[in-house]
C-alpha positions as CSV (number, residue, x, y, z in Angstrom):
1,X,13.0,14.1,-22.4
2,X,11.6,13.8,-26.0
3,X,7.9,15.1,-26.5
4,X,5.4,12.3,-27.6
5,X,5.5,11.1,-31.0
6,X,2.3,11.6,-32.9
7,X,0.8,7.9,-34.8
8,X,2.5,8.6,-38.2
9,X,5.9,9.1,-36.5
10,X,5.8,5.9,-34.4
11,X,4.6,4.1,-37.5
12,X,7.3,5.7,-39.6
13,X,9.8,3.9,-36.9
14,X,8.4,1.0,-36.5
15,X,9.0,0.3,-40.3
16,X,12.5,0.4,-40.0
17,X,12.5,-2.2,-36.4
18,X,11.6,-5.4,-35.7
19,X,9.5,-4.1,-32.8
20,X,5.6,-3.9,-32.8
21,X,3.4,-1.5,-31.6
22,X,1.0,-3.0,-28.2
23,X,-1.0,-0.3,-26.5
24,X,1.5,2.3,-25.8
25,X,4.6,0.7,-25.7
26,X,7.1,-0.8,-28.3
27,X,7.8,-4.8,-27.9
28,X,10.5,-7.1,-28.9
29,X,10.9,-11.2,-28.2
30,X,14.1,-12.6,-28.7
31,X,14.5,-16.3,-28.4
32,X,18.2,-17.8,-27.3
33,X,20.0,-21.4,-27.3
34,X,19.6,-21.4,-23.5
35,X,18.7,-20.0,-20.3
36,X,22.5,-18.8,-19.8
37,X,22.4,-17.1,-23.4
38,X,19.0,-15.6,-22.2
39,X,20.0,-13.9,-19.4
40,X,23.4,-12.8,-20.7
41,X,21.4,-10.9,-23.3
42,X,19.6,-9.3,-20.4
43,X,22.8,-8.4,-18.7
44,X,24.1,-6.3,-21.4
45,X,20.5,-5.0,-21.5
46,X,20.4,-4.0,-18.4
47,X,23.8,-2.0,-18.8
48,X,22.6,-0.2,-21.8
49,X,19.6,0.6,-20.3
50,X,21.6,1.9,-16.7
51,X,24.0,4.0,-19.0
52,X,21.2,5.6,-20.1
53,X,19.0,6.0,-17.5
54,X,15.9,4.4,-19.6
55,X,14.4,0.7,-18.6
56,X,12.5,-1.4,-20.4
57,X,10.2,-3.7,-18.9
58,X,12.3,-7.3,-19.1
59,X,9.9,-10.5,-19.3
60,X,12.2,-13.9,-19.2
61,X,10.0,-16.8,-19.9
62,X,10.4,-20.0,-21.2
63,X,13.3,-20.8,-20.8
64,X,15.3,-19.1,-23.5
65,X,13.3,-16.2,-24.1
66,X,13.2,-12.3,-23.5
67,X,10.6,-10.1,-24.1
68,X,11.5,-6.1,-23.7
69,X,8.9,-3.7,-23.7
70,X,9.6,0.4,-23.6
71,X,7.3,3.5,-23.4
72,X,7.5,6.5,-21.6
73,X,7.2,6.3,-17.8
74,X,7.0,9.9,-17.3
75,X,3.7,9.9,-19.4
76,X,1.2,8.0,-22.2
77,X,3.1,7.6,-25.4
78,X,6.3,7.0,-27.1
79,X,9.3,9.4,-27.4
80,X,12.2,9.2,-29.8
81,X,14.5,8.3,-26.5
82,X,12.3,4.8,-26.6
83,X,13.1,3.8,-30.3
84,X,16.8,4.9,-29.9
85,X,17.5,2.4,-26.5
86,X,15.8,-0.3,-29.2
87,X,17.9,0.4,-31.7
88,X,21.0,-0.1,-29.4
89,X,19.1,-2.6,-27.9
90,X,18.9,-4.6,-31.0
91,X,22.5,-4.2,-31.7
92,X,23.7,-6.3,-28.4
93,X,22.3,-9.8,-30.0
């Protein structure tokens, strides 16, 4: 795995997602037309994240939203593997 990214390199990221820095973990709410669109968005999440072996925490609420968060499980931080799975992440809305 990727070593940690320092504060400047996570910032440097985030400029370019719309993710946002909580603690040590990236987050992202998307909000969908229904429950069905909801959890068909976590679907193809789920088989993204699989592929890669790299899961994000998955939040449904409401009832048409989705809240992924991602940070390094192994250890305290953020890694570029975590920005790359949002990038592809953000591509399967």
């Amino acid at each position: 795995m990727s070593g940690l990214l320092n504060e400047g390199e996570i910032e440097a990221r985030l400029k370019r997602l719309p993710w946002e820095l909580e603690g040590d973990e990236i987050v992202r709410e998307w909000r969908f037309e229904d429950f069905t669109e909801a959890i068909a968005f976590v679907n193809r999440v789920a088989d993204v994240a699989e592929e890669a072996n790299h899961h994000p925490d998955i939040l449904v609420h409401g009832w048409n939203k989705v809240r992924l968060s991602l940070a390094n499980r192994s250890g305290r931080g953020l890694t570029d593997v975590d920005f790359t799975m949002a990038e592809r992440f953000d591509a399967l809305q």
